[in-house]
C-alpha positions in Angstrom: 30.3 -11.8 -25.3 32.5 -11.6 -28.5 31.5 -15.2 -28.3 27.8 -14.9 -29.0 28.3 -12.9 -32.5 30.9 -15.2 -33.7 28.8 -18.6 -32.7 26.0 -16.8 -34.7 27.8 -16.2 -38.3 28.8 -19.6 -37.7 25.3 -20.7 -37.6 25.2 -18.6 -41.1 27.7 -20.0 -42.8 25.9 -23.7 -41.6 23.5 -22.4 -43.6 25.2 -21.3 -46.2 27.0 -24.9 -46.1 24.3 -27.1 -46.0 22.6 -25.4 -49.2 26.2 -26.6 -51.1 25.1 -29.8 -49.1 28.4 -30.1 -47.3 27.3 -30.7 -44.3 24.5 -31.1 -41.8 23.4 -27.7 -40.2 23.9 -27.2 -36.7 22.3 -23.7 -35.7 23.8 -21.8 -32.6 20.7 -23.0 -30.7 20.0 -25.8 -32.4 23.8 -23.6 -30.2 22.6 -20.5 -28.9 20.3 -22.7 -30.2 21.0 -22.4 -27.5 23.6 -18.9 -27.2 25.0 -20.3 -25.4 24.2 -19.1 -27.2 25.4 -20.2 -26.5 23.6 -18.9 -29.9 28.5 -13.8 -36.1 29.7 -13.2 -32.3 33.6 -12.9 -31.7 34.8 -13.0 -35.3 33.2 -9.7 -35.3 31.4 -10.6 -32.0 32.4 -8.3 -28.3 30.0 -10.2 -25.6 30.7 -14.0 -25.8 27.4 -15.6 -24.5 28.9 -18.8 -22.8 27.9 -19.3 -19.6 30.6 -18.2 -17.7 31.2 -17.4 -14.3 33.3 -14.0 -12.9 36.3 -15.4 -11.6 37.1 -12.5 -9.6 40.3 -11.2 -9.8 42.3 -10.7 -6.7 42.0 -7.0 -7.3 40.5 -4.0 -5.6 36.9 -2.6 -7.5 38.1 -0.6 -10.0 37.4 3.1 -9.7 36.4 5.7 -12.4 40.0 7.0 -11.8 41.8 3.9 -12.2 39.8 3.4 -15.6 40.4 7.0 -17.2 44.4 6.4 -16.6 44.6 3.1 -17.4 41.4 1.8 -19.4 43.4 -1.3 -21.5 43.8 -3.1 -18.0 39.5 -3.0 -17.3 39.9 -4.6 -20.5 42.4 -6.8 -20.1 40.5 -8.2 -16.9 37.1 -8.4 -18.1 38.6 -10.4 -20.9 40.1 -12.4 -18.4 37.0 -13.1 -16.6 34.5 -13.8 -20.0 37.5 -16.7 -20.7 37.5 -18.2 -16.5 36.1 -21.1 -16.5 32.3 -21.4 -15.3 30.7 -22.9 -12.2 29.4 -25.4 -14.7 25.4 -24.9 -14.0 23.7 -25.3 -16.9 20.5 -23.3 -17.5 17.3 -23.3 -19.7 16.0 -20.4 -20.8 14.0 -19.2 -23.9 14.7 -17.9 -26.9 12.7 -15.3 -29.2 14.3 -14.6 -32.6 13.3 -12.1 -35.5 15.4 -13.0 -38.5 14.6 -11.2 -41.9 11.3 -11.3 -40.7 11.1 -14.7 -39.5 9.5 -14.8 -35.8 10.6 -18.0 -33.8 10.6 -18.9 -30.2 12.6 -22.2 -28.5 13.2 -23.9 -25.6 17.0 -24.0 -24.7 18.4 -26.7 -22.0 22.3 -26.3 -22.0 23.5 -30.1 -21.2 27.0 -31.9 -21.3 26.8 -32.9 -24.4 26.0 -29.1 -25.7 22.4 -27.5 -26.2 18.9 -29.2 -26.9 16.3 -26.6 -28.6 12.6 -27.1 -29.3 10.7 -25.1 -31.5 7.4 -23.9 -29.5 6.0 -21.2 -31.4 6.7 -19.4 -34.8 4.7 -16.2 -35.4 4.6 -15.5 -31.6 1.8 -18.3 -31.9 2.1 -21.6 -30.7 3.1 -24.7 -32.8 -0.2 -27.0 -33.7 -1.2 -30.1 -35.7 2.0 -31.2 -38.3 3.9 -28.5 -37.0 4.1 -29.6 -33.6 4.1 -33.1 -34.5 7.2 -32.8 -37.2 9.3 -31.3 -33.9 8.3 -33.7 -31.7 9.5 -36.4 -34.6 12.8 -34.4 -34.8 13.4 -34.2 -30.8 12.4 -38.4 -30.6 15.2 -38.7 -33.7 18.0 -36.8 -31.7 17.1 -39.0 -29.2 17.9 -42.3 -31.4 21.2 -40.7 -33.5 23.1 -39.4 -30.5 26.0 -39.1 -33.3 24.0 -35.8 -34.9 24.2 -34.6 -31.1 27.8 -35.3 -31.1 28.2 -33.5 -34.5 26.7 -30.6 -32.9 28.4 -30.6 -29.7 31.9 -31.0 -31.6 31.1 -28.1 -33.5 30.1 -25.5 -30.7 33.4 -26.3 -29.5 35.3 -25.8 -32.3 33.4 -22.2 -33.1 33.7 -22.0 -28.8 37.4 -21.7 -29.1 38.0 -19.7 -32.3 35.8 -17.6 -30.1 37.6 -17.4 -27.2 40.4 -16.4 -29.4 38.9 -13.3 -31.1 38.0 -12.4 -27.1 41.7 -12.5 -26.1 42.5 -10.0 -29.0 40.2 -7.7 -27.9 42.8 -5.7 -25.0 45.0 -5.1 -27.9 42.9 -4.7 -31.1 41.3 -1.4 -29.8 42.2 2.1 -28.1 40.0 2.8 -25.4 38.9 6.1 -23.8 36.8 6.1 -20.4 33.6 8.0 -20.9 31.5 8.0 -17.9 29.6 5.9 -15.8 26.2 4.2 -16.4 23.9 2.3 -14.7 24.0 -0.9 -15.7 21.5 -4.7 -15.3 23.3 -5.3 -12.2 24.6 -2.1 -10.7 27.2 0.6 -12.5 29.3 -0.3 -15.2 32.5 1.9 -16.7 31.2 3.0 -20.5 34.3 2.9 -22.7 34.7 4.4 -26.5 36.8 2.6 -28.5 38.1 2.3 -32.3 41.1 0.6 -34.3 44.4 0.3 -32.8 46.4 1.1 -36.0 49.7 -0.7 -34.1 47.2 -4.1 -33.5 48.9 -6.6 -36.4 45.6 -8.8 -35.9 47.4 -12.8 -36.0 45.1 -14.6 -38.4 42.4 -13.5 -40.8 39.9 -13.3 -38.6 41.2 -11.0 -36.1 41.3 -8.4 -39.5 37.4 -7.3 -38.7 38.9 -5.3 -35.9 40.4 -3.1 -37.9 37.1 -1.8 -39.1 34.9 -1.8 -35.9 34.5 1.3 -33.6 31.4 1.8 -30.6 31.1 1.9 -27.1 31.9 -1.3 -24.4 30.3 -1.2 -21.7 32.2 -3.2 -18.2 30.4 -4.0 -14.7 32.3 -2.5 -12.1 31.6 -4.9 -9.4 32.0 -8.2 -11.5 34.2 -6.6 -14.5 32.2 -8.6 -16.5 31.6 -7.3 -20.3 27.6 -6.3 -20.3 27.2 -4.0 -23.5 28.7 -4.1 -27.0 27.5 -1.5 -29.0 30.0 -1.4 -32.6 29.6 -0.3 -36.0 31.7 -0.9 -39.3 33.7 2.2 -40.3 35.1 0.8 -43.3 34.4 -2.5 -45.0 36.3 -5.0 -44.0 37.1 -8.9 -44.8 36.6 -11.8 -42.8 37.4 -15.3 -43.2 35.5 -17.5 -40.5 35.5 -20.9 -42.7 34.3 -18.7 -45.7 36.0 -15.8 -47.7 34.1 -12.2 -47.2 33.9 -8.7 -46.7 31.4 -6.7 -44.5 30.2 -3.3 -45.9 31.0 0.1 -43.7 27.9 0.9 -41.7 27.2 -2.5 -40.6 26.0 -2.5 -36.7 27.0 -5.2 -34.0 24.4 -4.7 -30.3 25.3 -7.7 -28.0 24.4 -7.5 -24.2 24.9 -10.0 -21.4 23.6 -9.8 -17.3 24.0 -11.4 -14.7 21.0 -13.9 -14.4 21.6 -15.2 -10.8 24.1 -16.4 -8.4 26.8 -14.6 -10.8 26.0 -17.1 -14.0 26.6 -14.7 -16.9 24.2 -14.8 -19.7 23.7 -13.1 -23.3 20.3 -11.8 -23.3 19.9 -9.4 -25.8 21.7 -9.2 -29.9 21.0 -7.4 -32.6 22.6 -7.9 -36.1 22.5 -5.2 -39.0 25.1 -6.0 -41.9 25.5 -6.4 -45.7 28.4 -7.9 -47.4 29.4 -10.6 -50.2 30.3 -14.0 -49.5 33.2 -15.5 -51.4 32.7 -12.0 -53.0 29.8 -13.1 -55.1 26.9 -14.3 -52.5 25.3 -11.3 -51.2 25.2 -11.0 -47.3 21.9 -9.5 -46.3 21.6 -9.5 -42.2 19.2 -8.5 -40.0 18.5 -10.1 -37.0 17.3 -10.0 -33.0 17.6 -12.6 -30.6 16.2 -12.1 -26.8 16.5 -14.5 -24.0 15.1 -14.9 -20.9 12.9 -17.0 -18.3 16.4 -18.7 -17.0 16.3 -21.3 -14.5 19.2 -23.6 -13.9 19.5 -27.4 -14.3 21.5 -30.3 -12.8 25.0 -30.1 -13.8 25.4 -32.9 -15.0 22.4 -33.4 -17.5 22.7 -34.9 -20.4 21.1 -34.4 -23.6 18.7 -37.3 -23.7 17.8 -35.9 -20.2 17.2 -32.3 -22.0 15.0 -33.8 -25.1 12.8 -36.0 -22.5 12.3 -32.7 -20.6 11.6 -30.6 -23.3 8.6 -33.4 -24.6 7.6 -33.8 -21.2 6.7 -29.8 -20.8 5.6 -28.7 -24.4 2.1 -27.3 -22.5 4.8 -24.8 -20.0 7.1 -24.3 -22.6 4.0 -22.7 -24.5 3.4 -20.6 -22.0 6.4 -19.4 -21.2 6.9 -18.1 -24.9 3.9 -16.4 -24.5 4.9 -14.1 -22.0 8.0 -13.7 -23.6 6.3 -12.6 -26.9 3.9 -10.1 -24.8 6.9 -8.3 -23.5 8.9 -8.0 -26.7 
């Protein structure tokens, strides 16, 4: 869960990279696209959207009880669980994105050898003539330079990991206070408040955004698996995730993640409002919702030349299914 915000600014500052012409983009679903998302998440992220699997702990279910005297250690465990590894079952699902007004809807097969996206509709209408054409030129290309593939891959992991380490802060960068109970997308879930430890000494610049970040975290109680992160920015605050920042107070941070079957965890919903300056000139401007849905799992052991030939191979159902997606958003 902090996972899917982090993976996200990384896919910013791709961006932001490949206009100095450093390097070749690699979106978060081109991690997350794929989310998985695979798809600014734990740098200032709370719901890493990995596909990860509940360990379960060899504890009792927590009660609303246990949680009001002792709320640190729901959190220390659901952090625990986000970071256990995964059964390993990757999924396809699709994608629908509204950034700064731009509509976009892919096809995401997670693989082996990281995420394969294809564009199927901008607009909420589907791709036609050049437009369909020019992706199914850049999916046949992936398929010949399995090196930009490898690029890609390399560089989930690397975001993956500074991930993971924002998520193990989290215990420790906040004070928590139980606040009820709520019904949750798979049964009830604990609803925490939390803001700024002020005795957290965060370990690197990146943990530093904490110190700014305040909102509600919601935890399953049968799974103690993170399922809501609703934060805002009280105070501006710097960050340093490969580039030099600051994010302006009032800045607002929605990631949520469910259960999508046989206990495979996915991010299904984010929503990004924030302003800021990068390498304090560059203005930050961000505003952006990403839904997914229509999971279904794949092979384990599928590879991404397996995930391309899938994706050209069902451009008239992968139509259809972002269809229906764009009727219900």
């Amino acid at each position: 869960m902090v996972g899917s915000f982090y993976l996200y600014w990384n896919g910013q500052h791709d961006k932001l990279d490949e206009e100095k012409g450093l390097y070749l983009t690699s979106d978060r679903h081109d991690r997350r696209d794929g989310v998985n998302r695979k798809y600014l998440c734990a740098a200032i992220g709370f719901l890493i959207a990995l596909p990860l699997v509940w360990c379960g702990f060899a504890y009792g279910q927590a009660t609303p009880q246990s949680v009001e005297s002792d709320p640190v250690a729901l959190v220390r465990r659901a952090s625990h669980n986000e970071l256990a590894p995964g059964n390993g079952h990757p999924y396809r699902y699709t994608l629908h994105k509204v950034d700064d007004a731009k509509i976009t809807t892919k096809e995401i097969v997670e693989t082996r050898d990281g995420d394969v996206a294809r564009l199927v509709a901008t607009g909420d209408k589907p791709l036609a003539g050049d437009a369909e054409q020019a992706e199914i030129d850049r999916l046949n290309n992936l398929l010949a330079h399995p090196e930009i593939q490898q690029h890609r891959h390399q560089k989930e992991q690397e975001d993956s990991n500074r991930a993971n380490e924002m998520l193990r802060m989290l215990p420790d960068a906040f004070l928590y206070h139980f606040e009820g109970m709520v019904d949750g997308p798979n049964g009830p879930c604990f609803r925490l408040s939390f803001k700024p430890n002020p005795n957290f000494t965060p370990p690197d610049r990146e943990g530093e955004v904490y110190h700014g970040m305040a909102g509600e975290l919601w935890i399953d109680q049968k799974q103690e698996r993170m399922v809501k992160l609703d934060a805002h920015l009280i105070a501006d605050v710097n960050f340093g995730w490969g580039i030099l920042g600051k994010l302006f107070k009032g800045g607002t941070i929605v990631v949520e993640q469910k259960d999508v079957g046989e206990g495979h965890w996915e991010t299904t919903h984010m929503q990004l409002k924030l302003q800021g300056k990068v390498l304090m000139v560059k203005s930050l401007d961000i505003e952006t919702t990403e839904d997914a849905s229509n999971f279904e799992p794949v092979h384990p052991q599928m590879s991404y030349q397996e995930a391309v030939h899938m994706l050209l191979n069902n451009s008239g159902q992968a139509q259809a299914g972002q269809t229906q997606t764009a009727a219900r958003n």
